[in-house]
N, C-alpha and C positions, 0 to 999 in steps of 0.2 A: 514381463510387465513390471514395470518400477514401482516402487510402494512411495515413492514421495507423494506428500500431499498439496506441493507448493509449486511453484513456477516462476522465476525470473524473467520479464520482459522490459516492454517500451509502449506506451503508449503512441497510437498514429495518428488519432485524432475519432472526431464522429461523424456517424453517416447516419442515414434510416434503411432499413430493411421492411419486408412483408410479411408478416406470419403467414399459418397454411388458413387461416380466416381471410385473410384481404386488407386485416387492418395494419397502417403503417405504424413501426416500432423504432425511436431511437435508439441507439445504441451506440457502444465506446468500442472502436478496433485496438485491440490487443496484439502487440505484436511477442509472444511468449517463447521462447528457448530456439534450437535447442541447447541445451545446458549442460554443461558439462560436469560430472563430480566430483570433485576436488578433493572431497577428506568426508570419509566416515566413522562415527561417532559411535559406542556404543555406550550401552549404561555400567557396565566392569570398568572400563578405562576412564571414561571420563566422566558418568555419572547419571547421562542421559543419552535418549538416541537421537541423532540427527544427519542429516549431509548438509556437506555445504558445497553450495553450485555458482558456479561461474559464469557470466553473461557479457557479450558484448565483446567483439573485437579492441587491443589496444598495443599500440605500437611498443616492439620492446627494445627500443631505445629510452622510452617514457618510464621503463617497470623498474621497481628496485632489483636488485639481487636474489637477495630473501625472498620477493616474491617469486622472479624467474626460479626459482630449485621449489620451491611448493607448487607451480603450475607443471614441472618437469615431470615429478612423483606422479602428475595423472594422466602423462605425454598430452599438454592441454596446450595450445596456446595461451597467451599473458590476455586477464579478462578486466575488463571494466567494472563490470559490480561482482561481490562476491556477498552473500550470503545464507544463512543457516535455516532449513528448513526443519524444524522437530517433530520427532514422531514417536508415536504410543507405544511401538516396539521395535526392535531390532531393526533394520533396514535391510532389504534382501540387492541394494547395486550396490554395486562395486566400486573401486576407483576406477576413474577415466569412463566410467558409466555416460551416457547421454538422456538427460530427460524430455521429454516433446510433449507439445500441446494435449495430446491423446490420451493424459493420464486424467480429464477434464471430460472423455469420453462417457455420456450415463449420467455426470454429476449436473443439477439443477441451477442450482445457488453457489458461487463464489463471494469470498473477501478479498479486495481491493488496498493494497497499502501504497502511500505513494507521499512526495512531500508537496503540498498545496503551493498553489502562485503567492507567488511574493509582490507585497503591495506597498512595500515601505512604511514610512512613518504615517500614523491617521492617528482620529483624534477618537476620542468614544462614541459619536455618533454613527460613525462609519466601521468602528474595530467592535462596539458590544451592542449596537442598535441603542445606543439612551435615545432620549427623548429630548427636541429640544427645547430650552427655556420659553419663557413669555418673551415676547416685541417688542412692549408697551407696558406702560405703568412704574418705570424709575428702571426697567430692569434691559434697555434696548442695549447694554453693551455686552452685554455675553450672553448672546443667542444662542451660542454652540459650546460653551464652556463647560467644564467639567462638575462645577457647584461645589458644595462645602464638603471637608474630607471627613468631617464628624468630631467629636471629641476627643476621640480616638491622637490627633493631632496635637490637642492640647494638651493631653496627659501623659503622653509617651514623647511626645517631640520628634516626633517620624509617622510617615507613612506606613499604618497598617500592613502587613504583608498579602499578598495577594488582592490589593486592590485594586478595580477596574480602571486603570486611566493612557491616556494617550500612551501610543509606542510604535515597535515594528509589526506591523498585520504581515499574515502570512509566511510560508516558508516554514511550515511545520509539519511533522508526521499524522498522517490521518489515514482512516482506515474508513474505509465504508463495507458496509454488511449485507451479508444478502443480495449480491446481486445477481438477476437471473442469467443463467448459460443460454444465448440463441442459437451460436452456432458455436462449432467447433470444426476449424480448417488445418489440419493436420497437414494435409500439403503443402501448403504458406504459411506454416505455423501461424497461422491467425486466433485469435479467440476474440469471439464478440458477444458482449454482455450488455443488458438492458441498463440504461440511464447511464450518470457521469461517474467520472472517476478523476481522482484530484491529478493536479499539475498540469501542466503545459504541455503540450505534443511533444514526443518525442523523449517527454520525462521519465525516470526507470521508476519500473511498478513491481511490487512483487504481487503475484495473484496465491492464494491458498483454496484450499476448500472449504466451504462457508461454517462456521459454527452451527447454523441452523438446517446443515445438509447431514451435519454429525447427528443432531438431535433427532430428524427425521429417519436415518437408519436404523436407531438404537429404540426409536417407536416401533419400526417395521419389524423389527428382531423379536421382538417382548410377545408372549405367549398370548394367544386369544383362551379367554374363556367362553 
């Protein structure tokens, strides 16, 4: 059994399922590993423990060099995503190890990482929700406009840092929390989890196990009085 706590995939898209009530469930098809492991980590060598896993067929005419002799080391084929999953201690796979859906087998709640749709340039009504101006009353030409940058302007001669105004929306790393396990398809390496998960069908996701499935163990551990 692999001790990784993560998993490489794709998202397929969304379907609805039944629970064993009757009531219909959205949900996000996961398409997770298997993954191959590429390089293990410990905390002597390098400081921490971790593997990093490989996903994704890719042509190796398309690979560099460097990376064709780091996919060799774990007789792997050349992968499309590669990365680092960490963990609390040692790692008990090996190189050229395979990880599958199945280490998700019992666990409740996963975390979702993935890069959101990209939506281009938008202005603050659409990128932070503002609020738009008046109509009417001297003020009918900037309905959607940004409004005053503050004094801030007039004493520094620049834009504030981190202020909210027009730019690119989307196309950023985001993570969602918590989301519940329905099923787990180990034979089509499937994983389907309750509600959305970001990006676009087909976009790569790394799935983990949920921060709040750690908490809930480390409750279930702790001594009844």
């Amino acid at each position: 059994m692999s001790s990784a706590t993560g998993i490489l995939g794709r998202k397929v898209g969304m379907t609805q399922v039944f629970d064993e009530t009757g009531n219909r469930v959205g949900v996000t098809v996961l398409e997770c590993g298997p993954c191959k492991v590429l390089q293990v980590k410990d905390g002597e060598k390098d400081g921490y423990h971790a593997i990093q896993l490989g996903f994704g067929a890719k042509k190796e005419k398309n690979t560099a060099k460097p990376l064709l002799g780091h996919f060799a080391k774990a007789a792997s084929e050349p992968k499309r995503l590669i990365r680092e999953i960490r963990l609390g201690k040692a790692p008990e796979d090996k190189l050229g190890d395979e990880v599958t859906v199945a280490i998700f087998e019992g666990i409740q709640k996963v975390d979702v990482t993935g890069a959101s749709k990209g939506k281009g340039f938008a202005g603050t009504i659409k990128r932070y929700n503002f609020q738009r101006q008046r109509a009417t009353h001297g003020n009918s030409k900037h309905h959607r406009a940004l409004g005053s940058l503050g004094r801030h302007m007039s004493i520094n001669k620049g834009v504030p840092k981190g202020k909210k105004m027009p730019g690119h929306m989307g196309d950023e790393r985001v993570t969602v929390q918590g989301l519940k396990v329905v099923k787990v398809d180990a034979e089509h390496n499937l994983l389907l989890v309750q509600g959305a998960v970001p990006g676009c069908n087909g976009a790569f996701v790394t799935v983990r196990k949920s921060i709040q499935e750690k908490v809930r163990e480390d409750k279930a551990k702790r001594p009844k009085f």
